[in-house]
C-alpha positions as CSV (number, residue, x, y, z in Angstrom):
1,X,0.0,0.0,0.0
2,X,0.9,3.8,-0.7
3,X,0.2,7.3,0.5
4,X,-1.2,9.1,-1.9
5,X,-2.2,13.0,-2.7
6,X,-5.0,13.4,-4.9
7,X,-6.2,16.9,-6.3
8,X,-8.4,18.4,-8.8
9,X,-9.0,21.8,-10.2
10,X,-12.5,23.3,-10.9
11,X,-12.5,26.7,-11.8
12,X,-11.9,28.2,-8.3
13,X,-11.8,25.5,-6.4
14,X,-9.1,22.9,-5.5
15,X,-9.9,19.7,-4.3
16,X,-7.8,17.6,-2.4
17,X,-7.8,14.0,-0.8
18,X,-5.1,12.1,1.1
19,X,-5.1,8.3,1.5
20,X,-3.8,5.1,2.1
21,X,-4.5,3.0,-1.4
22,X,-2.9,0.7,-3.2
23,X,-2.4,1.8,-6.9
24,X,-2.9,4.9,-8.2
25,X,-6.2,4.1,-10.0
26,X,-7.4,3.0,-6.6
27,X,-6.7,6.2,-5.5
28,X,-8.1,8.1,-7.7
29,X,-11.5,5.9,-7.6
30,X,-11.2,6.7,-3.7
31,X,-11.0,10.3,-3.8
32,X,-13.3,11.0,-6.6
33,X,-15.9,8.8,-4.3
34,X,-15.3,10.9,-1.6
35,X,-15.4,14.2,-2.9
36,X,-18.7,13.5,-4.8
37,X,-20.3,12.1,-1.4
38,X,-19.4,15.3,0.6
39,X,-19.9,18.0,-2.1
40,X,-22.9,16.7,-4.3
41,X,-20.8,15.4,-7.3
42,X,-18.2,17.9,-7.6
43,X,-15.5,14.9,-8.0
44,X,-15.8,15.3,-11.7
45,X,-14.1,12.1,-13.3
46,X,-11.4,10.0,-12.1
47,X,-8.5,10.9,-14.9
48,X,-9.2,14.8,-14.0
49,X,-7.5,13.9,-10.8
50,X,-3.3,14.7,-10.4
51,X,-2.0,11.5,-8.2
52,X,1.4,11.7,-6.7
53,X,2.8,8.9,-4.0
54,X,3.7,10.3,-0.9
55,X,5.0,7.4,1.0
56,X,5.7,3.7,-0.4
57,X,5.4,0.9,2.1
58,X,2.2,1.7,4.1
59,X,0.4,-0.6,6.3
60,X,-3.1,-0.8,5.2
61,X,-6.1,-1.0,4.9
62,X,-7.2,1.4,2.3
63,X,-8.8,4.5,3.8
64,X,-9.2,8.4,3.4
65,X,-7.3,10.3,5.8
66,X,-8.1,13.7,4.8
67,X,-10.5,15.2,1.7
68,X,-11.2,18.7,1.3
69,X,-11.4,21.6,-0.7
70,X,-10.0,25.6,-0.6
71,X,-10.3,28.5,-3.5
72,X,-7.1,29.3,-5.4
């Protein structure tokens, strides 16, 4: 398992998720899921999201530890 960033531009906004997957499509199916359950379907669609690995080596199991959004 890894530690991923996730993050996706809409106009203004920037949204964000942090989480414990373990590929990067994984990931981005995570964070799209979770950004569309807390702000009625702003996720968009999984290949608008930027993935990068934070940490390799990560006990699991997978999980969300942070999801959010700010205004750039």
């Amino acid at each position: 398992m890894n530690k991923f960033t996730c993050t996706r531009s809409l106009g203004e906004e920037i949204y964000y998720a942090t989480l414990i997957a373990e590929n990067e499509e994984q990931a981005r199916d995570m964070a799209l899921e979770e950004t569309n359950k807390k702000w009625s379907r702003s996720g968009g669609r999984a290949r608008e999201w930027s993935v990068r690995v934070l940490e390799s080596g990560v006990e699991g199991p997978a999980r969300i530890i942070d999801c959010g959004y700010r205004e750039a």
